[in-house]
N, C-alpha and C positions, 0 to 999 in steps of 0.2 A: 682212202686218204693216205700219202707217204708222209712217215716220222724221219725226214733225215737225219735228224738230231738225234732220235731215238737209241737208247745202249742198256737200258736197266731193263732187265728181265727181272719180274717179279716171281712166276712159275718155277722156274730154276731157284731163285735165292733165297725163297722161303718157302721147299720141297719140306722142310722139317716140320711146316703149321705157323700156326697166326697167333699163338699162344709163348708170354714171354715170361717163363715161370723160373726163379730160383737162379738165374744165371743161362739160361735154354732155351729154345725153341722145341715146343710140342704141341703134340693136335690135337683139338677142342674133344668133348666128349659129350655134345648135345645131341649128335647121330646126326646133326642137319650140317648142308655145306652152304657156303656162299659164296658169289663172285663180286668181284673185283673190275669193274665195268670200266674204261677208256670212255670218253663223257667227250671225247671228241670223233668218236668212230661207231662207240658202240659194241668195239669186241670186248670179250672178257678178257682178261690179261691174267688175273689169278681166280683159284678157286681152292678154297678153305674150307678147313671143318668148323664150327662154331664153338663159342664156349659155353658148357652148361652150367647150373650151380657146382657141381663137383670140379671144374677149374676156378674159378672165383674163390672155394675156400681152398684153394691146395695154394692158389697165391696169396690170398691172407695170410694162412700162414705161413708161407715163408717170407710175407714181410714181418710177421708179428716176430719170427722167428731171429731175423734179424735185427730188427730194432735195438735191444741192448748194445749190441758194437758199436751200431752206426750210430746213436744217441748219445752213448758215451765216449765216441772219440772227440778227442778235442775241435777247439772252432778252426785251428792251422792246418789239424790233419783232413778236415772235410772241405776247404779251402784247395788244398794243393789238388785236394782228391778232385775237386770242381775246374781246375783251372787245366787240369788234365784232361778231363772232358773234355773244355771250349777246343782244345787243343787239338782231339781227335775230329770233332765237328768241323775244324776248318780244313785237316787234313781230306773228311770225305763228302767234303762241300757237294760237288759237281752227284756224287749220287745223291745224295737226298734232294737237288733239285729236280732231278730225274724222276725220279718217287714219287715226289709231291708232284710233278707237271701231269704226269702218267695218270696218276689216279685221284685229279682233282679238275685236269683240264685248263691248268693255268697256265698262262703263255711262260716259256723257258727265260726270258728273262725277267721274268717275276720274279721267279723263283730262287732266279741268280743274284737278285742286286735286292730284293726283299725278305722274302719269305726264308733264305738261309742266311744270310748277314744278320737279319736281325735274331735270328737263334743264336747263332753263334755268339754276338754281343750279349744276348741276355745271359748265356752262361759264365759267359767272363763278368757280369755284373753279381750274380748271386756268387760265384768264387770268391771274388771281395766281400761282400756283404757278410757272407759266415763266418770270417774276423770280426762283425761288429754287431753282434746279437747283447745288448748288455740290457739290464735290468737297473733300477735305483741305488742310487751310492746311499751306504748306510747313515743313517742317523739316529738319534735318541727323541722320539714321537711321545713318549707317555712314559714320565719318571725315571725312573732305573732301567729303563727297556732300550734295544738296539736293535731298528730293522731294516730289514733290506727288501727289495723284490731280485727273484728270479724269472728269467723264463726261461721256460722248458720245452724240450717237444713233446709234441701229442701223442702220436703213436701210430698208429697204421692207419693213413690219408688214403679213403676211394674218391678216385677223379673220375669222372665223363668228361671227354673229349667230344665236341661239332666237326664236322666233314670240312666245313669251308676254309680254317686254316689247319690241317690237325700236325704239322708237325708245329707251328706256334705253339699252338693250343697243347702240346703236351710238353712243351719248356714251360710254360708257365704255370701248367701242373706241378710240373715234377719237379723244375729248380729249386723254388723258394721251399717246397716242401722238405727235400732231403736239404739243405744248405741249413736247415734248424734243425736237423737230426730224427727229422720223420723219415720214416720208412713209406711207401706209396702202392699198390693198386691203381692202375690206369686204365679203363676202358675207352677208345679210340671207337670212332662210327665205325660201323659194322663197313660202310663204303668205302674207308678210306685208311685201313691200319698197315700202310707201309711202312711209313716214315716213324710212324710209332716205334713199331720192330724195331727199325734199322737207328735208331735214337736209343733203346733201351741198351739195344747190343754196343752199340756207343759207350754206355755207360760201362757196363762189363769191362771192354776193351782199355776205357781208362783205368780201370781198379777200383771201381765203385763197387762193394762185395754183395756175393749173391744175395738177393733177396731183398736189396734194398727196392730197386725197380723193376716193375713187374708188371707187365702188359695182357688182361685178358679182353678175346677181340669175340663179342658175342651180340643179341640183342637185348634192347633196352628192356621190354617187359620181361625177359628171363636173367643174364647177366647183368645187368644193369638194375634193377629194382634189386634183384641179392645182393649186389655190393654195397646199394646204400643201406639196404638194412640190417646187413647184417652186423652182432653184436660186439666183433672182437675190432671194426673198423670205428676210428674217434673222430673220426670229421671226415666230410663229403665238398669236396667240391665240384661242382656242373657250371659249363657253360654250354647254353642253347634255349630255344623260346621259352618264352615265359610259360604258358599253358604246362611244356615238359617240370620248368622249374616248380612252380605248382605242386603235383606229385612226386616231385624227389625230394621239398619240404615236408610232404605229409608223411611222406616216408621214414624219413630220416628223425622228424621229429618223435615217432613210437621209439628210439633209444636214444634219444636226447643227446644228437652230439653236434658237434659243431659244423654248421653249415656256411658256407662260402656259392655265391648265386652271382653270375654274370651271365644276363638274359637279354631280351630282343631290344631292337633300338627300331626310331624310326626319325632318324638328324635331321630337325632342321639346317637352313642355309639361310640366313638372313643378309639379305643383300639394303643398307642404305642407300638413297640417290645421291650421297656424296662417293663411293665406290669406285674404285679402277673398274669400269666394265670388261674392259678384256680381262684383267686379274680373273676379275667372280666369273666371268663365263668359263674360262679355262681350268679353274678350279671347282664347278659344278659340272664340269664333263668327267675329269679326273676323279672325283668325289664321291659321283653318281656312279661308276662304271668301274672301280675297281675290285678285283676278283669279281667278273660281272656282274658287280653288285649283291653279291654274296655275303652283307660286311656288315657286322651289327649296329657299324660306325659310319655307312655310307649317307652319302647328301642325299636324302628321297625327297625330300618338301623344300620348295626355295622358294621363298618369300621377299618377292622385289618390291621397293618403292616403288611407288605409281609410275613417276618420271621415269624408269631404267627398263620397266616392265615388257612391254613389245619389242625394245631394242636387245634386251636381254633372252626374249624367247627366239628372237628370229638367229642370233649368234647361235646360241647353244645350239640349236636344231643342226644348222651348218657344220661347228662343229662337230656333231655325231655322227652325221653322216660321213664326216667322213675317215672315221674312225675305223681298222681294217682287224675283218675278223677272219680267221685263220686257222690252221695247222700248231698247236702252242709249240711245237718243237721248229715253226719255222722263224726265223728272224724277225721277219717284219710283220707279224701277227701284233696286237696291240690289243685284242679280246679272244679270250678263247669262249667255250661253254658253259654252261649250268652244268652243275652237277650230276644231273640225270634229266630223262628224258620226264620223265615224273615231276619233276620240278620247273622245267621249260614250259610244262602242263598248265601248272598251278600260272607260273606269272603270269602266262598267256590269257590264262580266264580272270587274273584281275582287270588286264589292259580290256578286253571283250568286252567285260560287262563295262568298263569307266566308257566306253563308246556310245553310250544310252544317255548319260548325263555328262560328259566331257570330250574336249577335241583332242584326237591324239594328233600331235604335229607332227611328227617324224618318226620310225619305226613302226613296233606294234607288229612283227611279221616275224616267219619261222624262213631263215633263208633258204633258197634255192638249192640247187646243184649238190655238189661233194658234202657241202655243210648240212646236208637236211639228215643226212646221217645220224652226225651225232646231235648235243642237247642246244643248240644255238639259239639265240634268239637277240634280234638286233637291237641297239641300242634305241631305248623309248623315251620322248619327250611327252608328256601329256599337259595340256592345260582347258585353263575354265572352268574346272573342279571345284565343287563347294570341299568347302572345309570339313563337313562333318559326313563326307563321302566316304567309302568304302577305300578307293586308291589314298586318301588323303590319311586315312586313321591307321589300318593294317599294315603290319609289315610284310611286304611282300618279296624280299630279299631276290632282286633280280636287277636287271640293268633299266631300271624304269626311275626317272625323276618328272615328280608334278612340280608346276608351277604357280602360283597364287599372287596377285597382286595384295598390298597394303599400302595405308596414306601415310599414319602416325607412326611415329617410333614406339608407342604406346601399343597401339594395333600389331604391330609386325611382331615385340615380343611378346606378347599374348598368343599371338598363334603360334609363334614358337611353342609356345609351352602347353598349348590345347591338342594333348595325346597323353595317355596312359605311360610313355616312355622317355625316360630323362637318359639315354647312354652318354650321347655326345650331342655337338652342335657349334655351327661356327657363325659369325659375325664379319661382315665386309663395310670397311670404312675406312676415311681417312681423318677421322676424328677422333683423336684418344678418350675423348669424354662418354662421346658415343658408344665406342667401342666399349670401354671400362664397364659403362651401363650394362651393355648386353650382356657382359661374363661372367655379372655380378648378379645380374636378374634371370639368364635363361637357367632354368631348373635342369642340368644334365652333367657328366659326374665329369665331363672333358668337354670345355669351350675355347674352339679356336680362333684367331684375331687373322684375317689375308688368309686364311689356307683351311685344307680341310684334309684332315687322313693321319697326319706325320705322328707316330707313335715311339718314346724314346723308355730304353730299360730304366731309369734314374726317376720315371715319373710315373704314375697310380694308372690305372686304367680300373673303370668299373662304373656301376650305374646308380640313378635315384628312381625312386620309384617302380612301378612292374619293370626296370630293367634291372631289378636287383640288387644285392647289396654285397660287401665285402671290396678287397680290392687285387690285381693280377699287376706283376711288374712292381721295383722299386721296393723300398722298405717297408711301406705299405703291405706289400702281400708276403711279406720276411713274417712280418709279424701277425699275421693272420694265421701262420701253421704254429705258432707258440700257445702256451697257456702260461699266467700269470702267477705266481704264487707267495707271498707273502712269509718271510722268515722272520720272528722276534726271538729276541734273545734277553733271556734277565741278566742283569750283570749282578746282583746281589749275592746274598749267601744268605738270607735272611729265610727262614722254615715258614713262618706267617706272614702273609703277606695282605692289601691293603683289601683284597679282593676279598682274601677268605675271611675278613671280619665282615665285610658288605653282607656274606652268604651265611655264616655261623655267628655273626655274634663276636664278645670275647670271653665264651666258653674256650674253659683249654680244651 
């Protein structure tokens, strides 16, 4: 398959290693390599050494090493230092698309009008944000006393970064963590740490000192399970399935430190029969199918009114079909791959087995020709499916949306909400009542009204339930790498005080 588009050579530009230690690129010390797979071809593009325990603490500590500067500069000087960032990001916009299309498989201009814009804004979001880190204005609480709160940073943040967005997924690591004067550890999927790299080195470039951020790119039962346990790291954040989130809690809980968990989704779509039908179909193809459904926030369950239901499955199907999948470096591609051929696998055997108990209407196939190469797999409608089905309950993170009819408003959000996962979920109608209901009653930590997907830096992202808790984006996740701390202050001069007769008496 020809990359016209194609300019980022990975092999050449991180010839130094995958390992982002102290201000530098160097190379893993596990003795084992990895490649760096193209998920629309199949070739390898890069091949890396891994990281063992012996990089995870040499990055520890040089964020532990760095933390005093970085913590103790003021909120101006880690601001300018943030804004200089955003600054460099849009300067090397066009590579990082590159990066991420390469080594994620997403069409080029995804990467160009999504996946790097919205980096870019979130940095310039926390730039701001690190002028307005405040704590409670003082007051007099209890007699002669004066207190305040502070917050503080934590200290040395280990992140796990997911494949499906990972240069997102490493802004939203990394911003809000150093913008409060934490210092960071970032592990990136072992499949996908380019963008990472070429994001830390970002940071360097704008004058963020060494050892604030620090990329090590290894696997999860070896670098990944050392980072969250180990003792000199004060908070763990992960985003990826629940099952993983699971073990990086049990983990992280034997040193007691602060955890942050953004895990699997599985979005409803709830379609009223009062509904734009075109809106909800266009917006269940778009919902369903982007980053080929790679998206913890993707449309998988659409639950129509009875009335909308057949007319709504026969659009969508149409729709998808005719939906063009492609070269992601070509223009008019609109789906690239799955992430690996492993993962085309997996979808594949959910769609297979829902063919025993449900109709697949359209897809459901590995396509032909050039594309069988790489990890493709065409856009799937399924319906007829019970509720309490295999396709209906798992996350199956691929371009697959089931269908389900409902009568009552009563009914429809009940099955909204009959899943183990609260991420997201949206509501179609042209009634505010209605709608209000839905956003009020679906249990998921983002409900949208007409739309489905749109993610903005000013507003929380994060889940209820197995999808987790804590929050990513927004002030919300500013103050998720803080800790709290309570100052009083006596104003007296007085040697006895009210306390120490409660404790002694009035023995002198």
């Amino acid at each position: 398959m020809h990359n016209p588009g194609h300019r980022f050579q990975a092999q050449d530009r991180f010839a130094g290693g995958a390992q982002y230690i102290a201000g530098r690129l160097t190379k893993g010390t596990s003795g084992r390599t990895h490649a760096v797979v193209d998920p629309a071809t199949g070739d390898e593009v890069y091949t890396y050494e891994l990281a063992g325990t012996a990089d995870v603490d040499a990055a520890v500590a040089a964020a532990r090493e760095a933390f005093p500067g970085w913590s103790g500069a003021t909120p101006g000087e880690r601001s300018d230092a943030l804004h200089r960032f955003a600054a460099v990001l849009a300067e090397r916009a066009e590579e990082f698309a590159q990066a991420e299309s390469l080594q994620c498989g997403k069409p080029l201009k995804l990467t160009r009008e999504f996946d790097v814009p919205g980096t870019i804004d979130n940095a310039a979001f926390f730039a701001g944000a690190a002028r307005h880190l405040q704590g409670q204005s003082a007051g007099e609480y209890s007699g002669d006393h004066t207190s305040y709160v502070r917050r503080e940073a934590i200290g040395v943040v280990g992140s796990i970064a997911p494949w499906n967005y990972p240069l997102q997924m490493a802004a939203w690591k990394i911003l809000p963590a150093i913008a409060a004067g934490n210092t960071i550890v970032l592990k990136p999927a072992e499949l996908t740490p380019l963008t990472s790299l070429l994001f830390a080195e970002a940071a360097t470039q704008a004058g963020i000192p060494d050892g604030v951020v620090n990329i090590v790119t290894g696997l999860g039962k070896e670098a990944g399970e050392h980072l969250v346990g180990h003792p000199d790291v004060a908070m763990t954040s992960f985003t990826g399935s629940t099952a993983v989130g699971k073990r990086v809690a049990e983990i992280a809980t034997s040193t007691v430190k602060r955890l942050h968990l953004e895990l699997g989704g599985k979005a409803p779509f709830v379609v009223f029969d009062d509904a734009d039908l075109d809106a909800a179909v266009h917006g269940a193809v778009a919902g369903s199918l982007i980053n080929t459904g790679q998206d913890c926030t993707a449309a998988t369950r659409a639950y129509v009114q009875r009335p909308l239901h057949d007319e709504f499955v026969r659009r969508t199907a149409a729709l998808m079909e005719s939906v063009r999948l492609g070269d992601p470096f070509a223009p008019g591609t609109d789906l690239g791959p799955l992430i690996s051929h492993a993962q085309r696998d997996r979808v594949a055997g959910f769609v297979d087995r829902a063919r025993g108990y449900a109709r697949v209407v359209t897809g459901g196939v590995v396509p032909e020709g050039d594309l069988k190469r790489g990890a493709y797999y065409a856009p799937t409608l399924v319906a007829d499916a019970a509720q309490d089905s295999e396709i209906v309950q798992a996350e199956i993170f691929g371009p697959v949306l089931v269908v389900l009819p409902f009568d009552t408003d009563d009914e429809g959000i009940a099955l909204a909400n009959d899943t183990p996962y609260g991420l997201a979920a949206s509501a179609w109608s042209r009634d505010v009542y209605r709608a209000n209901r839905a956003t009020r009653e679906i249990k998921a930590g983002c409900v949208w009204v007409n739309d489905h997907i749109p993610i903005i830096s000013e507003m929380p992202h994060g889940g209820y339930k197995a999808s987790g808790f804590g929050k990513d984006m927004s002030t919300y996740s500013f103050e998720e790498y803080t800790q709290v701390k309570h100052v009083m202050f006596d104003n007296t001069a007085v040697a006895e005080k009210d306390w120490h007769r409660t404790i002694f008496g009035d023995r002198p």
